[in-house]
N, C-alpha and C positions, 0 to 999 in steps of 0.2 A: 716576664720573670716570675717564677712561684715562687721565691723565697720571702716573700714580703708583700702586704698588705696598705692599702691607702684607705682610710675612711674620712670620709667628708662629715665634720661639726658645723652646727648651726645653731646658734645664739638667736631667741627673741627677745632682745633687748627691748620691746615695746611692754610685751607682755613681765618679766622682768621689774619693770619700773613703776608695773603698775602693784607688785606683791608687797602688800604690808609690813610692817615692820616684824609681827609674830611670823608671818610666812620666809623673813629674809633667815630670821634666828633658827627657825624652825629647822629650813633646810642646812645653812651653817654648820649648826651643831651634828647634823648627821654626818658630819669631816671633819669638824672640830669642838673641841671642847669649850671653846668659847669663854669668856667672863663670867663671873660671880653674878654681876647684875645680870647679863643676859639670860641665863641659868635663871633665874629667880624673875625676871617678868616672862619666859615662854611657859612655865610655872603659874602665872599670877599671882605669883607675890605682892603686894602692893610696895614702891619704892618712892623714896624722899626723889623730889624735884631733880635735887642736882644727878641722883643714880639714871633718873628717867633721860635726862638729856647725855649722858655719855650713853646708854643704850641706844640711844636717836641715830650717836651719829657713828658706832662702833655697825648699826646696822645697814649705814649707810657704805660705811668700807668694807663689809662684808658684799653687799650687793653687788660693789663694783667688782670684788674679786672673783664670786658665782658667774659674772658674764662674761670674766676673762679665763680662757681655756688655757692658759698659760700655764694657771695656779695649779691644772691637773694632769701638767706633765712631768713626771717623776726624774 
């Protein structure tokens, strides 16, 4: 059939888990605009304790999202 295309995705989930917290925000933010704190530590801002640990783990759901191709289908 030509009316229609299949492409095949592929996730490296190894390499993925190994990107830093700046690298998770980093790319994040280029599809979303993200939090205040996160905005302000890919920045370097310097953040109070408690700002740094919702970054941790907002970075941490973001990660999972980047590996699921789900999130990028419209």
């Amino acid at each position: 059939m030509s009316n229609h295309t299949h492409t095949v995705l592929h996730v490296d989930e190894e390499q993925a888990q190994n990107w830093s917290i700046h690298d998770v925000l980093s790319r994040w933010h280029c599809l979303h605009k993200g939090t205040l704190f996160t905005q302000q530590y890919v920045r370097g801002d310097v953040l109070p304790d408690f700002a740094l640990a919702l970054v941790e783990s907002s970075a941490e759901v973001y990660r999972n999202r980047l590996m699921d191709i789900s999130w990028f289908i419209p």
